[in-house]
C-alpha positions as CSV (number, residue, x, y, z in Angstrom):
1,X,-121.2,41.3,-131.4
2,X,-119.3,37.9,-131.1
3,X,-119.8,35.9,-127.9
4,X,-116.7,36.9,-126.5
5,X,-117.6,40.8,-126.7
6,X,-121.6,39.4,-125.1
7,X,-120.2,37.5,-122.2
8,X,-117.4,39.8,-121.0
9,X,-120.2,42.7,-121.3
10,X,-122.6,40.2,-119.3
11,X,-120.0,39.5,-116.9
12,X,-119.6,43.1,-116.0
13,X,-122.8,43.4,-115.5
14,X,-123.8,40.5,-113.1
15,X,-120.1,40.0,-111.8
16,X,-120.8,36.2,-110.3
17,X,-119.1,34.5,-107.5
18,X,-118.0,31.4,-109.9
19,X,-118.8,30.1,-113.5
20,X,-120.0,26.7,-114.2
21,X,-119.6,25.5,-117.9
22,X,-121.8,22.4,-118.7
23,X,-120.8,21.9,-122.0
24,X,-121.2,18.6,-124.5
25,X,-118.2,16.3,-124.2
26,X,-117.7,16.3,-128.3
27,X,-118.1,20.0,-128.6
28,X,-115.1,20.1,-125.9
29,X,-113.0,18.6,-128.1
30,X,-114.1,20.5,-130.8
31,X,-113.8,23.8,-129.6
32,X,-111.3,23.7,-126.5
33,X,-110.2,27.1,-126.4
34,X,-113.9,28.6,-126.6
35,X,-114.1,30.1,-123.2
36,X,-110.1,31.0,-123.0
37,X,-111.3,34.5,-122.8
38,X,-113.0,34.6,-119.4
39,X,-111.0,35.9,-116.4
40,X,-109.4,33.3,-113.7
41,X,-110.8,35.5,-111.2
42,X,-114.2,33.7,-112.2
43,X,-112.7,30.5,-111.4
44,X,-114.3,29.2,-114.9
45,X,-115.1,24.9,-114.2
46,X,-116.1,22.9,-117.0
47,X,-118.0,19.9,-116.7
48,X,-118.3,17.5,-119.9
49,X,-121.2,15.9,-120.3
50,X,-121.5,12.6,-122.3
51,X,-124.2,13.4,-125.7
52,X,-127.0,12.0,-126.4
53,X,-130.9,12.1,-125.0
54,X,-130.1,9.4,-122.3
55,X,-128.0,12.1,-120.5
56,X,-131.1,14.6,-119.9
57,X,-131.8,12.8,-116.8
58,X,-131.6,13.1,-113.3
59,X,-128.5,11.5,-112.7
60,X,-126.8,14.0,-114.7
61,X,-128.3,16.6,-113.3
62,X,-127.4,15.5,-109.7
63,X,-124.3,14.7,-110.8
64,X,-123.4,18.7,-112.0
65,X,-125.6,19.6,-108.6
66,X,-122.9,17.4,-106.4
67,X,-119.8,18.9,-107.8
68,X,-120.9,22.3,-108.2
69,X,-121.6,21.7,-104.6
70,X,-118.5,20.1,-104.1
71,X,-116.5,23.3,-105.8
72,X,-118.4,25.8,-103.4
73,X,-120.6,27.6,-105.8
74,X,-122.9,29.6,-104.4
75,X,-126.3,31.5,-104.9
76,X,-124.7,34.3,-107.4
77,X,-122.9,32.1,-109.6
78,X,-123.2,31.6,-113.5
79,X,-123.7,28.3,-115.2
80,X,-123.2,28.6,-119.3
81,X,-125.0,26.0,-121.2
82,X,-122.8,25.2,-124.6
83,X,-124.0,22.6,-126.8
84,X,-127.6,21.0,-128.5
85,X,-130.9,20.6,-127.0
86,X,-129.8,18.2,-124.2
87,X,-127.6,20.4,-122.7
88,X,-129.7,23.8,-123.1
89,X,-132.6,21.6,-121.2
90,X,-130.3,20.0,-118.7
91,X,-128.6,22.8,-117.8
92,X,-131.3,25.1,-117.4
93,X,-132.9,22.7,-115.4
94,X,-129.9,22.3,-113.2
95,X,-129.7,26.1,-113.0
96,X,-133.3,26.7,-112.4
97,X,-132.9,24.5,-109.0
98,X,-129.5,24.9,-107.9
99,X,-129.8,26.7,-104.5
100,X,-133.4,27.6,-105.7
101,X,-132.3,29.4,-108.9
102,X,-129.1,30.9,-110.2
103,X,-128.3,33.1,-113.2
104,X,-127.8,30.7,-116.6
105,X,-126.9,32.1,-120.1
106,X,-127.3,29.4,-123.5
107,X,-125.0,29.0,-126.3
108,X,-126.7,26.7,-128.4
109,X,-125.0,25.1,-131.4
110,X,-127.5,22.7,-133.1
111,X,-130.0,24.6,-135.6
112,X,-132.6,22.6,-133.1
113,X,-131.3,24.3,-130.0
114,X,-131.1,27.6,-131.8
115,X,-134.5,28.5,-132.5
116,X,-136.3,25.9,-129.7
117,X,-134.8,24.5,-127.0
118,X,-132.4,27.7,-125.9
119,X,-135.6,30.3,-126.1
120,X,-138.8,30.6,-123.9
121,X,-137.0,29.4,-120.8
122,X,-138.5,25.4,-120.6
123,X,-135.8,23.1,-119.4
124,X,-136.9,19.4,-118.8
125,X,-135.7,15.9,-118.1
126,X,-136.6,12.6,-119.5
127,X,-138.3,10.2,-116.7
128,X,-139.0,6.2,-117.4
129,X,-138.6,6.7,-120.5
130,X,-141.1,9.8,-120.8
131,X,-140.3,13.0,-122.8
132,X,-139.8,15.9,-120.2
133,X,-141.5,14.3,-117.7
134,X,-139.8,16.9,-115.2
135,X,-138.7,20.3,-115.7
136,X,-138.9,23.8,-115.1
137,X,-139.6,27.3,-116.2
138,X,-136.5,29.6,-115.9
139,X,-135.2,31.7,-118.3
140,X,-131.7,32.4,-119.4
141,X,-129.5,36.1,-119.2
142,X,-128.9,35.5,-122.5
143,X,-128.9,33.3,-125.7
144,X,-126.1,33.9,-127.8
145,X,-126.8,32.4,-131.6
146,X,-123.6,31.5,-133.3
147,X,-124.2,30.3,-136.7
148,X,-121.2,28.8,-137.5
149,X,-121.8,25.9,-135.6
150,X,-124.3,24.7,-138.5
151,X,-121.1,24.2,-140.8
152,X,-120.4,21.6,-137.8
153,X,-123.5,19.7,-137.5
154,X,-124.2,16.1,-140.0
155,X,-127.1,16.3,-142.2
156,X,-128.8,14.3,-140.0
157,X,-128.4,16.9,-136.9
158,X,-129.2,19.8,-139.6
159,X,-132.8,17.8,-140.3
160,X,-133.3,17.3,-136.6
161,X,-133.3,21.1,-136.3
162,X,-135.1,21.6,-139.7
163,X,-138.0,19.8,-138.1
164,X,-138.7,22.4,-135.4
165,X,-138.2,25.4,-137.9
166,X,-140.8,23.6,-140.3
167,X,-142.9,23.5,-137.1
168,X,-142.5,27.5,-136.7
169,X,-143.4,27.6,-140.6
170,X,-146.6,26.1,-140.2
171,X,-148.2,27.1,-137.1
172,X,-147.2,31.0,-137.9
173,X,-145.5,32.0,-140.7
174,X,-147.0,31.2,-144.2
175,X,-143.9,33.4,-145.9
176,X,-141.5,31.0,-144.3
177,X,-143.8,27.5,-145.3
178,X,-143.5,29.1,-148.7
179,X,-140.2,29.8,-148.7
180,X,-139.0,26.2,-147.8
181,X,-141.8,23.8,-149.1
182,X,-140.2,23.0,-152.2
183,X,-136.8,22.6,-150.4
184,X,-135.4,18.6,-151.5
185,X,-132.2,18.6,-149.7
186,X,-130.9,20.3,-146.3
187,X,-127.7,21.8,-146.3
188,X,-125.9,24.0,-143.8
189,X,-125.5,27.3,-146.8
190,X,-129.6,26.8,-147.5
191,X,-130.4,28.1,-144.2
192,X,-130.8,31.5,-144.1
193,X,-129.9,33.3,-140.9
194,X,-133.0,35.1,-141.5
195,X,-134.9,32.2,-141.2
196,X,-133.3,31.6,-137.7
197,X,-134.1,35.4,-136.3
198,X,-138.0,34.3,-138.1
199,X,-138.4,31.4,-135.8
200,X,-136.6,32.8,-132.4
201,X,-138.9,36.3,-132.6
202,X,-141.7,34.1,-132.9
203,X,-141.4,32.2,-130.0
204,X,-140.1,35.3,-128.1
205,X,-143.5,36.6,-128.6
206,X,-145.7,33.8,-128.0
207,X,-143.8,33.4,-124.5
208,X,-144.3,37.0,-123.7
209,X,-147.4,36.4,-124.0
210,X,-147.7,33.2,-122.0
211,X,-144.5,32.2,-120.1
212,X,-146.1,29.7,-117.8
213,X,-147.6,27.9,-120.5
214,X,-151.6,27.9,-119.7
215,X,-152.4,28.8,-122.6
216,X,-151.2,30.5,-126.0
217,X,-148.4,29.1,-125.5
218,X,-149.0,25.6,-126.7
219,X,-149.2,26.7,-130.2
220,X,-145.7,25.7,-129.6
221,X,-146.4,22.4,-129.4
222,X,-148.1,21.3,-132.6
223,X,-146.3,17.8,-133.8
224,X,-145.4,17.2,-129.9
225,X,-148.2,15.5,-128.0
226,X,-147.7,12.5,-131.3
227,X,-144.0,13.1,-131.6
228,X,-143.1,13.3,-128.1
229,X,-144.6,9.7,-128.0
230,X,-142.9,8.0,-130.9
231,X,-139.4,9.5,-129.2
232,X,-140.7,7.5,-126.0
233,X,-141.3,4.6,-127.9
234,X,-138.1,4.9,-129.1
235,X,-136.4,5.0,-125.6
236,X,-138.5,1.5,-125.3
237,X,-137.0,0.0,-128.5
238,X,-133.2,1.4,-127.8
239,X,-133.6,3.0,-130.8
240,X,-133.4,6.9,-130.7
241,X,-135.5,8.6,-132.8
242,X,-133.8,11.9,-133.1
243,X,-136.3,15.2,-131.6
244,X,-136.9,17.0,-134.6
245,X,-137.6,13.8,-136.7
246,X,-140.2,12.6,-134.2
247,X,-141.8,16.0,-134.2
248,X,-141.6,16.2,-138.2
249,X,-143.2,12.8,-138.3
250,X,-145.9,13.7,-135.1
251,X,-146.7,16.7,-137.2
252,X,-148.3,14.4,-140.2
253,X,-150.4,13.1,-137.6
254,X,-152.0,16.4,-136.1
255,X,-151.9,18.0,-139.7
256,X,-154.2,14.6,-140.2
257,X,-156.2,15.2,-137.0
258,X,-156.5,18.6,-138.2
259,X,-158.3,17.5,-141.0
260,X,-160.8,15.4,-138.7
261,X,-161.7,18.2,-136.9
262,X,-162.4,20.4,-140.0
263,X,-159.6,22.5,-139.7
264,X,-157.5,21.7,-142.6
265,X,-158.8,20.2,-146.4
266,X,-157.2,16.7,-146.9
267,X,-154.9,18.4,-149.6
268,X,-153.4,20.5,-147.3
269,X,-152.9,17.6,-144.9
270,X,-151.1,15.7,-147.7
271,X,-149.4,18.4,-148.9
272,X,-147.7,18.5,-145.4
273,X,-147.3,14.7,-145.3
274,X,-145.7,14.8,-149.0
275,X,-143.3,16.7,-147.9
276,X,-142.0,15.9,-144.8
277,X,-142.0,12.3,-146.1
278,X,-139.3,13.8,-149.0
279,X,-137.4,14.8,-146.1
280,X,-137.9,11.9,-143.3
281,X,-138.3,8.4,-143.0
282,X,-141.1,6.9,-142.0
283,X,-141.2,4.3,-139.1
284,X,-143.3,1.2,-139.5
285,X,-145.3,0.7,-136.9
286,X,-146.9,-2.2,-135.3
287,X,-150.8,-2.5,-133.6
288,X,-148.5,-2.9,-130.8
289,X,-146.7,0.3,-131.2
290,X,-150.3,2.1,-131.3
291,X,-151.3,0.7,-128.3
292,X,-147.6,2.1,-126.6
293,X,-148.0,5.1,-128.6
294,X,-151.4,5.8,-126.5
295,X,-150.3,5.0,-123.2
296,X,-147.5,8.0,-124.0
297,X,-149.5,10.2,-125.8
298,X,-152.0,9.9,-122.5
299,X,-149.1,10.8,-119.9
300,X,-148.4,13.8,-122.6
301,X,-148.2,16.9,-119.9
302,X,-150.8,19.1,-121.9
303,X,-153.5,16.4,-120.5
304,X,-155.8,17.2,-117.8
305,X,-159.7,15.5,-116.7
306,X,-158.6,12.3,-118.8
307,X,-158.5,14.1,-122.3
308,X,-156.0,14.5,-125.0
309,X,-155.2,17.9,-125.4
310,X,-153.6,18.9,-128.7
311,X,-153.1,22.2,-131.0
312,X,-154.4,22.1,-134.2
313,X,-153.2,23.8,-137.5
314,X,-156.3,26.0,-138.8
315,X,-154.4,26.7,-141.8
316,X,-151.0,26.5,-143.8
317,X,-149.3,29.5,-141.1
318,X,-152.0,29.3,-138.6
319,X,-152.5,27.2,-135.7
320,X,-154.8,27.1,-132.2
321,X,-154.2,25.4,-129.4
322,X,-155.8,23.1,-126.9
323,X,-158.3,21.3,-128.6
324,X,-159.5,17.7,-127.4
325,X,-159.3,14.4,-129.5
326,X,-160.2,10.5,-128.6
327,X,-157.8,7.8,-128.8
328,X,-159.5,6.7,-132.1
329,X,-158.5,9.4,-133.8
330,X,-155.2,9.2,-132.4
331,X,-155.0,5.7,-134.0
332,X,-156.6,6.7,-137.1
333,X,-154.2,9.2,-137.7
334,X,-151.2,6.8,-137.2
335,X,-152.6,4.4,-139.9
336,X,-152.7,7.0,-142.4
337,X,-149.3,8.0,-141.7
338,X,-148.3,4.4,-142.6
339,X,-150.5,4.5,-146.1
């Protein structure tokens, strides 16, 4: 089924009052006639929101809040997330508080998006600087996958995504590590849909299991706790270190703290750094930069009682979660990212 034949089915279904559209201002102009199909009847707004991470904030969101508001929608509306990441979060978010919930569907058009930030129901907002600082637990009706977006995205948008799905890969899927390992270049026709449906069942089924996130559920975040910080020492710099990049790059550091906790062997650490590093650059990083690294990797929301709680690969396609490291080794495995 195409997205026109999923949301006309949905909207029989649910019949809202009103439909909100939050939708990223360059994939407005990319695709204006997208949503042509739905019925006035719905009274179908659009709002446009500027790209970039800076928007998932506060003032975006109380900015959709106010005119939704504004435009009378009420309790049994619909609000359609179409874009990346940002917007999926943002929107979900908005939805998830909007007269203490409303009904939200995703259309997510970034590889990222697609098999992360549109499943499992997490939306979040950036605050002083700090990854997700905020958010909520609310999931969507649906998430419709489109993959011809991918065609759209730069190879630099297609490698933010690529990081999350090498995330996936290693943390539960061995056949997928093997299938992409060797992989030197990203291109829209080398990734498979199959791939795609791969990652997105197994998050389905890690969130079925744990929804609320208090426990098995933070598999999910191997690379994070590290590559959350470097994207919020990127805010610091004005210098935007894309998600999936930051995670790709957090998730030589835990592969390495893996290691130090006699998880992993050092080849298989390498082996993961080796090839992440043909993929990504590396940032150089100052004493400085440790020392801010620390300070965000302690406000990491997986903390409690003063530790640093982090998931640990136990194995090329195996992974466990909350497991409790020092600042030391934090640091140490930073330096060896820079060797």
């Amino acid at each position: 089924m195409n997205h026109i034949e999923i949301i006309s089915a949905l909207l029989s279904k649910i019949n809202p009052s009103k439909i909100v559209i939050i939708a990223d201002a360059n994939l407005m102009q990319l695709c204006p006639g997208y949503f042509n199909f739905i019925p006035s009847h719905f009274s179908p707004y659009m709002l446009a929101i500027p790209s970039g991470e800076k928007s998932k904030s506060l003032t975006e969101a109380t900015y959709i809040w106010q005119n939704m508001l504004e435009n009378n929608f009420d309790k049994d509306s619909l609000l359609i997330n179409f874009g990346g990441g940002m917007i999926c979060d943002l929107g979900g978010f908005v939805a998830a508080n909007y007269k203490r919930g409303i009904r939200f569907l995703n259309i997510p058009t970034t590889l990222l998006a697609m098999i992360d930030a549109a499943i499992g129901g997490k939306n979040g907002l950036n605050l002083h600087h700090i990854k997700n600082a905020i958010g909520s637990i609310h999931l969507p009706e649906e998430v419709i996958i489109d993959t011809q977006f991918l065609m759209t995205l730069s190879p630099l948008q297609l490698l933010n995504g690529w990081g999350e799905l090498i995330k996936y890969a290693l943390i539960g899927d061995q056949v997928l590590w093997q299938a992409i390992n060797k992989m030197e270049r990203i291109h829209y026709k080398s990734i498979k849909k199959e791939w795609i449906d791969r990652c997105i069942q197994f998050k389905n089924r890690v969130v079925e299991e744990d929804l609320y996130d208090t426990g098995p559920r933070r598999i999910l975040n191997f690379g994070h706790t590290i590559g959350h910080a470097l994207e919020s020492l990127s805010f610091d710099k004005n210098n935007l270190l894309p998600h999936g990049h930051a995670i790709a790059i957090g998730m030589v550091c835990e592969s390495y703290l893996s290691y130090l906790h006699h998880h992993v062997s050092l080849e298989d650490a390498t082996t993961i750094k080796q090839y992440i590093q043909r993929l990504y650059f590396t940032p150089t990083l100052s004493e400085l930069d440790f020392k801010t690294l620390i300070k965000h990797v302690r406000a990491d929301k997986k903390n409690s009682h003063e530790t640093i709680n982090i998931t640990l690969l136990d194995a090329l396609g195996k992974a466990s979660p909350n497991h409790t490291v020092t600042e030391e080794e934090v640091i140490q495995s930073l330096q060896w990212l820079q060797q």
